[in-house]
C-alpha positions as a printed NumPy array, in Angstrom:
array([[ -8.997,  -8.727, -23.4  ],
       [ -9.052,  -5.154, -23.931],
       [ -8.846,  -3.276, -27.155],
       [ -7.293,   0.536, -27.567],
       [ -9.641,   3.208, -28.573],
       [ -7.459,   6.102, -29.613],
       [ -8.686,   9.149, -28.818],
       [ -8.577,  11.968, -31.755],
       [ -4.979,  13.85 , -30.478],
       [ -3.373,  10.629, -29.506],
       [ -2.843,   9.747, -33.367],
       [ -0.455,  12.703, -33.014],
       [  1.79 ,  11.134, -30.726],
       [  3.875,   8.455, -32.135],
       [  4.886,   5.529, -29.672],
       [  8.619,   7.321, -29.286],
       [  6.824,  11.277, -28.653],
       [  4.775,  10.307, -25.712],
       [  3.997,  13.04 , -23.009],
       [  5.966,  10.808, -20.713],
       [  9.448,  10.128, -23.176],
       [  9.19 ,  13.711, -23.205],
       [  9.53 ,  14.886, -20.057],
       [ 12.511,  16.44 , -18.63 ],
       [ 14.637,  13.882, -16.699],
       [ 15.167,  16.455, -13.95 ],
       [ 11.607,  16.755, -13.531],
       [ 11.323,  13.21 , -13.379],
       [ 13.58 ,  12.185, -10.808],
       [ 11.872,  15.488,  -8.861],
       [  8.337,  13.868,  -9.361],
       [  9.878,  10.158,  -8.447],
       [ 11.205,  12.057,  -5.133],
       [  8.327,  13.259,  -4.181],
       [  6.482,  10.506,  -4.73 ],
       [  9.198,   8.239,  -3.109],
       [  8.533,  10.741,   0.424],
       [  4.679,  10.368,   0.414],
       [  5.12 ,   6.716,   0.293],
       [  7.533,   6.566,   2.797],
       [  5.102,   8.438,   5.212],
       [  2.055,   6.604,   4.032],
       [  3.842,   3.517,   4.837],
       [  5.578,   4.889,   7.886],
       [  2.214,   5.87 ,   9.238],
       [  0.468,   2.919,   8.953],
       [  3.25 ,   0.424,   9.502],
       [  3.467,   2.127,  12.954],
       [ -0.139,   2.046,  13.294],
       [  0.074,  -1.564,  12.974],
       [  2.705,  -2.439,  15.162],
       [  1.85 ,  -0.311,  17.906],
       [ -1.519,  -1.712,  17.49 ],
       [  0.149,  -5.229,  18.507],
       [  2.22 ,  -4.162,  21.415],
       [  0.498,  -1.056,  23.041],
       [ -2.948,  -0.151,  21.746],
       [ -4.443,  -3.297,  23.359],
       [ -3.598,  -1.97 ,  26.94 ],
       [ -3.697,   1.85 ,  26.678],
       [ -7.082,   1.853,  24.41 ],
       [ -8.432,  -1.518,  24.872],
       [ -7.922,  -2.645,  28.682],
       [ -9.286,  -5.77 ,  28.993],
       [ -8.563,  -8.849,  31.696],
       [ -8.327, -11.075,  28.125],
       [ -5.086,  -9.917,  26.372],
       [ -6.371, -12.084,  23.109],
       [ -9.677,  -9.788,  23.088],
       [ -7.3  ,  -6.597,  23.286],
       [ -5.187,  -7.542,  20.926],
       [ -8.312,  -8.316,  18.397],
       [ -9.377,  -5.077,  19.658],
       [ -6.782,  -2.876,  18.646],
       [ -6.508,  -5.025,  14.952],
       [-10.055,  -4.448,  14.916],
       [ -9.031,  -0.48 ,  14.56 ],
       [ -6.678,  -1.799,  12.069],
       [ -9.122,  -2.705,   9.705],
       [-11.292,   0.469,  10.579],
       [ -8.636,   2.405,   8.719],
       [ -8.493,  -0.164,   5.736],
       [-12.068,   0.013,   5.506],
       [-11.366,   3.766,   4.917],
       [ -9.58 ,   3.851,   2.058],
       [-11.639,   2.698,  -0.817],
       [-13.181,   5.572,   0.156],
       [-10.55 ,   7.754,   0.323],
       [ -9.786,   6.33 ,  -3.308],
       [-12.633,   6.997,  -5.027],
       [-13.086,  10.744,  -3.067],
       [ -9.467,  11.716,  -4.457],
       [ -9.35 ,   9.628,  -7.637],
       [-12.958,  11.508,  -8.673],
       [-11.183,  14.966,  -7.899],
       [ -8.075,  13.411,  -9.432],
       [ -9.35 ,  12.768, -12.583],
       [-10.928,  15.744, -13.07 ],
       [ -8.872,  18.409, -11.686],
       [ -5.511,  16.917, -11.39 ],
       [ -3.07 ,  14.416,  -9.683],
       [ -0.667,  17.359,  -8.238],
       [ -3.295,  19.136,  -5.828],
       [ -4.612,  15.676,  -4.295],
       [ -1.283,  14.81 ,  -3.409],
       [ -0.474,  18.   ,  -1.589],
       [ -4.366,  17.306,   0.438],
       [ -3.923,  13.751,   1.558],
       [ -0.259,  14.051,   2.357],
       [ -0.947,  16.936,   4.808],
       [ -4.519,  14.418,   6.204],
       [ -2.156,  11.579,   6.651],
       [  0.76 ,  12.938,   8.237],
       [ -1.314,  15.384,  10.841],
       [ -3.917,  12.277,  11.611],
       [ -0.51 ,  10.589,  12.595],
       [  0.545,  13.448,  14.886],
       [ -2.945,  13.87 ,  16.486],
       [ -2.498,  10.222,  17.673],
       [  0.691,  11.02 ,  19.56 ],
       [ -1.401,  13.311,  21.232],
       [ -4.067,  11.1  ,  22.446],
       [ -4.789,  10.234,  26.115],
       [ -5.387,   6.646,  26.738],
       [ -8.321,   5.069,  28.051],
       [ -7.19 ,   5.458,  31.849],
       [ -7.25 ,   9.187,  31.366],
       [-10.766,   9.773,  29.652],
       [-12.074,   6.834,  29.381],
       [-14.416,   5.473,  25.888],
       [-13.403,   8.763,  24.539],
       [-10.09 ,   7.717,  24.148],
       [-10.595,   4.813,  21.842],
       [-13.76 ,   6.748,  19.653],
       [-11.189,   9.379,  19.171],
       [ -8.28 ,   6.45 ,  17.581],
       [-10.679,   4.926,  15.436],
       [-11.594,   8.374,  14.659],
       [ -8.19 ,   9.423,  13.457],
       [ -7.163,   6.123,  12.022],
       [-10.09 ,   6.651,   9.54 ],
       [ -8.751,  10.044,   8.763],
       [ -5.27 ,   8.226,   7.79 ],
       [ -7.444,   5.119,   5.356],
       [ -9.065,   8.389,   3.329],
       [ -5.738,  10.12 ,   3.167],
       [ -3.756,   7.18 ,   2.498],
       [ -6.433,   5.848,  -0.205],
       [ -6.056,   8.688,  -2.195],
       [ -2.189,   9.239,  -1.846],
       [ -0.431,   5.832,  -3.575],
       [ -2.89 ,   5.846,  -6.654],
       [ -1.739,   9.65 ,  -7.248],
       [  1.889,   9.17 ,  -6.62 ],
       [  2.087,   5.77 ,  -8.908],
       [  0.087,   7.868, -11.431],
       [  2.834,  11.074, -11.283],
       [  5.639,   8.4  , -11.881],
       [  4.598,   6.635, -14.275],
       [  2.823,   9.374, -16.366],
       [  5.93 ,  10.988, -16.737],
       [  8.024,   8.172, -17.73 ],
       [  9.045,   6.579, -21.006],
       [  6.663,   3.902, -21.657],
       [  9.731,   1.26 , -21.822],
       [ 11.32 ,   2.557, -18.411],
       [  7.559,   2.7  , -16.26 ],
       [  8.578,  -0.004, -14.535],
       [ 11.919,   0.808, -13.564],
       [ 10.545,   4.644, -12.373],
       [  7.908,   3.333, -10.613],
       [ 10.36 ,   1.029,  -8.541],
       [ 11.729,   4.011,  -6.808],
       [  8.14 ,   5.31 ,  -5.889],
       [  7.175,   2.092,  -4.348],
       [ 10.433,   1.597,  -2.524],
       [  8.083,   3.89 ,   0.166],
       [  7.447,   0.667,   1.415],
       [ 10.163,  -0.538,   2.977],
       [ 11.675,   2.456,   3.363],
       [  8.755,   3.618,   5.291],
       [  8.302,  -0.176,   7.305],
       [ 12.015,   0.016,   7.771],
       [ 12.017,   3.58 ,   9.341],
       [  9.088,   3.018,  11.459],
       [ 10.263,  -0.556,  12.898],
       [ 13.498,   1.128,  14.045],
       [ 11.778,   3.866,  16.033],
       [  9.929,   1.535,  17.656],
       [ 12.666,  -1.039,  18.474],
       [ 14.444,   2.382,  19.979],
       [ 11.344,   3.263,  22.055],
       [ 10.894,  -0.274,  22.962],
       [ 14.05 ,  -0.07 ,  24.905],
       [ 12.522,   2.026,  27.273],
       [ 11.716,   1.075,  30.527],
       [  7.646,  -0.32 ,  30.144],
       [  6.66 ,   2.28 ,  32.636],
       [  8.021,   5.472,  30.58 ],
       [  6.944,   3.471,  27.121],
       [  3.458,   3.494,  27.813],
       [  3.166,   6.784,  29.333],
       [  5.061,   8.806,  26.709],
       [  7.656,   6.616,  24.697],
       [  4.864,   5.017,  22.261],
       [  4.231,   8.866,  21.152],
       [  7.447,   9.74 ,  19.87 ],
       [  7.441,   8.2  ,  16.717],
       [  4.137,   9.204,  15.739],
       [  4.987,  12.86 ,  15.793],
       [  8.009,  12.33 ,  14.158],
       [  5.333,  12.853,  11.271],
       [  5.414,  15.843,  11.097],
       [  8.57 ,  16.699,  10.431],
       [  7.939,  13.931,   7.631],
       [  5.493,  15.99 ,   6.38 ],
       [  7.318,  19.199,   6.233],
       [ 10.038,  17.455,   4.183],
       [  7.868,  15.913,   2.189],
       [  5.932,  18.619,   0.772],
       [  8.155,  20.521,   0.624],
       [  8.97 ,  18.525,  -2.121],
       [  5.828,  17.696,  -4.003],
       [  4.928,  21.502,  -4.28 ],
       [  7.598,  21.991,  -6.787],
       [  6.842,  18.983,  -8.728],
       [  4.52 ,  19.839, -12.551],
       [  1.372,  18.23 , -12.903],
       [  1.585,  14.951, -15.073],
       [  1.781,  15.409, -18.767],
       [ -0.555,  12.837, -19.844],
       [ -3.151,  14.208, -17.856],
       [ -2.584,  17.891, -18.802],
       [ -2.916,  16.17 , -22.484],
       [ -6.405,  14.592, -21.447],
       [ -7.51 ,  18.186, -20.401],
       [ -6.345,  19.872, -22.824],
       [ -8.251,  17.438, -25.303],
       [-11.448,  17.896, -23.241],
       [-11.437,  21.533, -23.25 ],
       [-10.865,  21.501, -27.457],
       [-13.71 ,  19.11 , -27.944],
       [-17.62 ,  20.227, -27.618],
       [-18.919,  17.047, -26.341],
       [-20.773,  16.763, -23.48 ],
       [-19.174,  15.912, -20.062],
       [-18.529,  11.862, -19.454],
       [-20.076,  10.524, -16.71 ],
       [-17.986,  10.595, -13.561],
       [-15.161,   8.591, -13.336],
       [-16.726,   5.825, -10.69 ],
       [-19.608,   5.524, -12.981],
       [-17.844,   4.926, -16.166],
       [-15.465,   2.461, -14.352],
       [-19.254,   0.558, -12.957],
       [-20.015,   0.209, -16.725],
       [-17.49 ,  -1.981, -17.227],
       [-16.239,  -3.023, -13.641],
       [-13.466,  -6.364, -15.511],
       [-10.453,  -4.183, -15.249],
       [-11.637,  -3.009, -11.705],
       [-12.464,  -6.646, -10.599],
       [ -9.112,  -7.729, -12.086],
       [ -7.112,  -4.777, -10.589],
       [ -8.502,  -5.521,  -6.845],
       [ -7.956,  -9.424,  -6.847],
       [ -4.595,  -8.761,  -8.383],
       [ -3.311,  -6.79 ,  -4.784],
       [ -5.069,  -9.138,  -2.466],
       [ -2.267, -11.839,  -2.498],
       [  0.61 ,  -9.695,  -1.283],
       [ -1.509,  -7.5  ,   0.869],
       [ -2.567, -10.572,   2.928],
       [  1.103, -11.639,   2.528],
       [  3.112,  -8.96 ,   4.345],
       [ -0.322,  -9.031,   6.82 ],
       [  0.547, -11.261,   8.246],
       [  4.457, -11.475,   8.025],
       [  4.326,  -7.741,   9.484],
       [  1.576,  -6.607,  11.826],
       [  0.295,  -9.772,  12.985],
       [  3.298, -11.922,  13.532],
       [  4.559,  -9.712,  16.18 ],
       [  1.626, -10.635,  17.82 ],
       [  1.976, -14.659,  17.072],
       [  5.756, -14.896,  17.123],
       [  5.911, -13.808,  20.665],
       [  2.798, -15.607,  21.898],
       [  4.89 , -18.56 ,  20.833],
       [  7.937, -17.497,  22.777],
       [ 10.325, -15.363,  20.688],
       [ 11.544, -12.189,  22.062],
       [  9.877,  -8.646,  20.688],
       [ 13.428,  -7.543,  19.906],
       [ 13.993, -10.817,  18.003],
       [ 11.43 , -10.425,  15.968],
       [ 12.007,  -6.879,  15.439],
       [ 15.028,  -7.52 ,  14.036],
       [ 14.045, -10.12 ,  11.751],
       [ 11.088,  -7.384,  10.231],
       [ 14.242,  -4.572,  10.064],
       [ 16.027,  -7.368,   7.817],
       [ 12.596,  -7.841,   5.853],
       [ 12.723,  -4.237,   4.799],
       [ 16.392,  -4.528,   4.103],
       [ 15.655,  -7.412,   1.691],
       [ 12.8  ,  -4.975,  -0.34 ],
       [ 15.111,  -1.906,  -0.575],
       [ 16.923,  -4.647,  -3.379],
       [ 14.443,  -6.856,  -4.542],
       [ 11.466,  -4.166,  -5.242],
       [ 13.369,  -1.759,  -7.501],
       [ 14.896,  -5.28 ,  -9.494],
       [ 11.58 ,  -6.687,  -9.847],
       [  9.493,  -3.691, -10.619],
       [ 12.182,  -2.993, -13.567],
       [ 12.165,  -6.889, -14.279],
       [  8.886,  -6.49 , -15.101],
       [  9.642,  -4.015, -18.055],
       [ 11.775,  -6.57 , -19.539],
       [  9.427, -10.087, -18.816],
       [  6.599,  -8.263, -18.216],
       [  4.244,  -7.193, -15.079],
       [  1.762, -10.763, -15.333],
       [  5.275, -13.271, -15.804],
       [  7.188, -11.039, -12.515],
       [  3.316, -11.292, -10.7  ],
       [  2.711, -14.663, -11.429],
       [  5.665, -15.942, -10.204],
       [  5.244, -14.371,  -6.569],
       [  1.817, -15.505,  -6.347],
       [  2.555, -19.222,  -7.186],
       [  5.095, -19.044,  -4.569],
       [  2.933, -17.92 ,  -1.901],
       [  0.824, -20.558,  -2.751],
       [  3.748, -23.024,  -2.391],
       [  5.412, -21.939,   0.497],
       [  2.194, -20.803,   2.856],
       [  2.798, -24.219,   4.989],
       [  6.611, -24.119,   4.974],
       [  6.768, -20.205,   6.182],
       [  4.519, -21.005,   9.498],
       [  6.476, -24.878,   9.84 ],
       [ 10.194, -22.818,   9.889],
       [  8.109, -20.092,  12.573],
       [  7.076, -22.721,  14.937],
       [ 10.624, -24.421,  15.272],
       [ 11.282, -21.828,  17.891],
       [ 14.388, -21.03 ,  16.123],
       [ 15.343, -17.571,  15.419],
       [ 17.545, -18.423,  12.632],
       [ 14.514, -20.399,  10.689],
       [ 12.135, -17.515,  11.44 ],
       [ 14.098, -15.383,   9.624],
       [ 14.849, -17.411,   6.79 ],
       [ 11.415, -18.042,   6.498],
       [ 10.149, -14.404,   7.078],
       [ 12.574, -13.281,   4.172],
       [ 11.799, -15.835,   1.725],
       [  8.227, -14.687,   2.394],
       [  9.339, -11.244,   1.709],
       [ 11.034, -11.77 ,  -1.612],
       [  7.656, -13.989,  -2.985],
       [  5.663, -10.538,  -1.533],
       [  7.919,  -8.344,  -3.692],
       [  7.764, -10.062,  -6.723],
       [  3.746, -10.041,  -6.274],
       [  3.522,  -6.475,  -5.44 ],
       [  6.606,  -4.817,  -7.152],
       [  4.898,  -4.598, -10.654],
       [  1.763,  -3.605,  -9.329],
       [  1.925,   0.399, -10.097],
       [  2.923,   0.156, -13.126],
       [  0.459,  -3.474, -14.089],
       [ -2.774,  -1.235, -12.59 ],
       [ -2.157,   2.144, -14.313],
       [ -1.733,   0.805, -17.461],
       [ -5.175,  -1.095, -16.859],
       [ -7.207,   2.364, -17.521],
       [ -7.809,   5.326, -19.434],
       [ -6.376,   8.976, -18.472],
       [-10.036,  10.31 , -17.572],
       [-10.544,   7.327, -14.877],
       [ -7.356,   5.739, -14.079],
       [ -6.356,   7.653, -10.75 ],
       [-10.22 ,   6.279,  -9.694],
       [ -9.495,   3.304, -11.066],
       [ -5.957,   2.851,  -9.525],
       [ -6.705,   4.012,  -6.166],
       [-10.184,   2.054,  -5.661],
       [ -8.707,  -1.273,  -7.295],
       [ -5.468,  -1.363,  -4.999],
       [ -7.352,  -0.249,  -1.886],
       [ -9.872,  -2.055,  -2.38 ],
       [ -7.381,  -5.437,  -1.972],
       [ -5.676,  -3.22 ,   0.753],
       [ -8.926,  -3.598,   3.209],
       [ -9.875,  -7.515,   1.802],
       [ -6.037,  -9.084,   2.496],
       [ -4.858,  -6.666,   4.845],
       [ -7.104,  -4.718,   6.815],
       [ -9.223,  -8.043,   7.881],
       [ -6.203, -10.393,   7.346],
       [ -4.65 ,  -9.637,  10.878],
       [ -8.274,  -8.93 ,  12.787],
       [ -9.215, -12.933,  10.824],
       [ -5.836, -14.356,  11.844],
       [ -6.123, -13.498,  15.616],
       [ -9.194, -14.564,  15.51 ],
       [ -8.412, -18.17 ,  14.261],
       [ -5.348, -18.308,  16.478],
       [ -7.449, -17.497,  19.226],
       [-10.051, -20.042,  18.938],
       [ -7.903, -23.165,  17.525],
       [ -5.762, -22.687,  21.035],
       [ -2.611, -21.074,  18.74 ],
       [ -2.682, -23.574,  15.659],
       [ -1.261, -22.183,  12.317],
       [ -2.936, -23.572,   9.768],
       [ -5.801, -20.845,   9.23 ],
       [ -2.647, -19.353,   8.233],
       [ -1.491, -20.698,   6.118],
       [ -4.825, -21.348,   4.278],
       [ -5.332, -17.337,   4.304],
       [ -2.054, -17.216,   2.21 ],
       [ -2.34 , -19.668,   0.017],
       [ -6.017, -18.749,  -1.079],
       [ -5.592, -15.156,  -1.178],
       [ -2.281, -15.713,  -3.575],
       [ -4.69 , -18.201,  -5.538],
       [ -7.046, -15.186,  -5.865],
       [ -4.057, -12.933,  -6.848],
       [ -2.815, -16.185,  -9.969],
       [ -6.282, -16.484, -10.943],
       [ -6.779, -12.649, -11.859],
       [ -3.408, -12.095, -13.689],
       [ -3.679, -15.164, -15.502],
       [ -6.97 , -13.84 , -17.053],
       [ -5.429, -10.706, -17.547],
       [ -3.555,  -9.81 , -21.114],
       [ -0.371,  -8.148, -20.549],
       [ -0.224,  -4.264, -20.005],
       [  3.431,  -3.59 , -20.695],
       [  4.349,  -0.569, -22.809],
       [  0.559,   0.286, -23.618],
       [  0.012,   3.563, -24.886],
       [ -1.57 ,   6.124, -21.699],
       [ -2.925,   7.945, -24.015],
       [ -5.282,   5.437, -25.505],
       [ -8.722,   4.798, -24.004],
       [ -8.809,   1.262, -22.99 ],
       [-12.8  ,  -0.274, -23.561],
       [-13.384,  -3.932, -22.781],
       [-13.306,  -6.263, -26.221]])
């Protein structure tokens, strides 16, 4: 349980006068735009990452006479960027916290996007050799630090400008990055996959990684006219009236009391491991099993399709049910349907792959759709970008980054069974039921308030 300290100005703001319920509704949908675009790129970045890492990386970066140990190769660069961002969280949350969300934004969307560019760039492994793959893993560490700093910040700008009844709904838009960005990326690869293999692994495979940056020209564009977030501006305004000393710095204060943090991390790990494995890394097993790349592209465009409806409903659901009955209710369903999902894969059918990849997808969404708004309303103003960015990456790199690199591996060695899985579902979405279930409900909290444990 956690109990609400109120902070000496707070007891000016009633629940209706908020920072948030104040702000101007242009503003808002500006700052909902903005964050919408960084998502998309975050997404689009690493989405691409991820798929390229399953049908090119292995052979341009990775040669090898095994094409198992190049594909675990190039998902083992995969997780090198997942590793990243924790780090990338707590590096922009600390600066977040204390100098504001606005500025951090503007840093890692220009790190992600030009990390993204630089890989278009690279020469392969034929042309100079170990370099080639030092210099990937390089850059796709650049993109985990970027990209662990940018979703924290661009929940936190949503839904710190919002009306504490509507954070949900707000915060929908922002994380519709996700399929937009998945849905974007998997089309400019299904384009470039129609290339002849000879002109896709000499230059096709680059395009769409410098599409970046005109992604990142649109995009902040954008986010420099967007205001900093009101309830932080409140929190430094506060801090600059009052004589105490300095608090300790926000990683510190959040290792005092690491429940929320703990809670916030296992909460993510379920539907990270989830679209894992229904993105990246069943590329890879669908068409070791005999479907067509272009049928299972198709079936992932249809994915995002299904997320451009069901993560705005859910996320707003969740102001209405709450964010632990909407969370809850994915995570049991992963649980439930982890052996059915790989049973409808291995018919062979195309028609039950789909079904089965977008009944995955809709349990995913309703894990992960209330997830901005459930982990900002977890911590207080002076920590909660640190908070929010380490708890959520942190589950990033434990079901994501390793889920794909873990599944190839157990594919590998039980000669292409799919019951590790399965099992990796269903106990990550056990881990994911198990922390909301202990959590109390965050819905319509006060941002203001300093949240100590009780």
């Amino acid at each position: 349980m956690y109990t609400e300290k109120q902070p000496p100005r707070a007891e000016l703001l009633s629940d209706t006068a908020t920072p948030g319920a104040a702000s101007d509704n242009t503003q808002l949908r500006k700052v909902a735009l903005s964050s919408l675009l960084g998502t998309v790129l975050e997404y689009y970045d690493f989405l691409l990452y991820s798929t390229m890492a399953a049908l090119v990386f292995g052979k341009l970066f990775f040669p090898s006479s095994n094409s198992a140990a190049s594909t675990i190769a190039a998902f083992g660069t995969l997780a090198a960027g997942y590793a990243a961002r924790p780090i990338g969280g707590v590096l922009f949350g600390h600066f977040g916290d204390r100098l504001g969300r606005k500025s951090m934004l503007i840093v890692t969307m220009v790190m992600m996007g030009g990390a993204s560019f630089i890989i278009g760039l690279l020469p392969g492994y034929a042309t100079i050799g170990v370099l080639a793959p030092i210099l990937l893993v390089a850059l796709r560490l650049v993109q985990g630090i970027a990209i662990g700093g940018e979703w924290g910040g661009a929940a936190l700008m949503v839904i710190e400008h919002a009306d504490k009844n509507r954070r949900g709904k707000w915060a929908g838009i922002m994380q519709l990055g996700s399929p937009i960005g998945f849905l974007l990326s998997t089309v400019v690869v299904m384009v470039v996959t129609m290339l002849p293999d000879e002109s896709l692994y000499s230059w096709g495979w680059r395009l769409p990684f410098l599409l970046s940056g005109v992604l990142v020209a649109v995009g902040l564009y954008v986010r420099l006219g967007v205001v900093e977030s009101p309830v932080f501006r409140e929190a430094l305004e506060q801090a600059e009236s009052e004589s105490e000393p300095k608090a300790a710095t926000p990683l510190i204060q959040l290792l005092r009391n690491p429940r929320p943090l703990i809670l916030a991390c296992a909460a993510g790990i379920g539907p990270f491991a989830l679209t894992a494995l229904t993105t990246s890394h069943i590329i890879a097993y669908a068409t070791d099993t005999g479907y067509d790349e272009s049928e299972v592209m198709r079936t992932l465009v249809a994915m995002s399709v299904v997320s451009l409806v069901c993560i705005p409903l859910f996320s707003a659901l969740s102001d209405r049910l709450g964010r632990r009955t909407v969370t809850l209710a994915g995570a049991l369903g992963a649980v439930v349907f982890a052996l059915p999902l790989y049973a409808l894969v291995n018919t062979g059918s195309v028609l039950w792959l789909t079904v089965g990849l977008l009944i995955a997808q809709v349990v995913q969404n309703l894990m992960y759709a209330p997830l901005a708004p459930l982990l900002a309303e977890m911590f207080g103003t002076e920590m909660r970008y640190t908070g929010v960015s380490l708890g959520y990456q942190t589950a990033s790199l434990i079901g994501a980054g390793f889920g794909p690199l873990i599944a190839s591996s157990f594919v590998a060695s039980t000669g292409g069974s799919s019951l590790p899985l399965s099992a990796i579902i269903g106990v990550t979405a056990l881990v994911t039921a198990t922390a909301i279930w202990r959590m109390a409900e965050t819905r319509g909290r006060d941002l203001t308030a300093e949240f100590v444990r009780g």
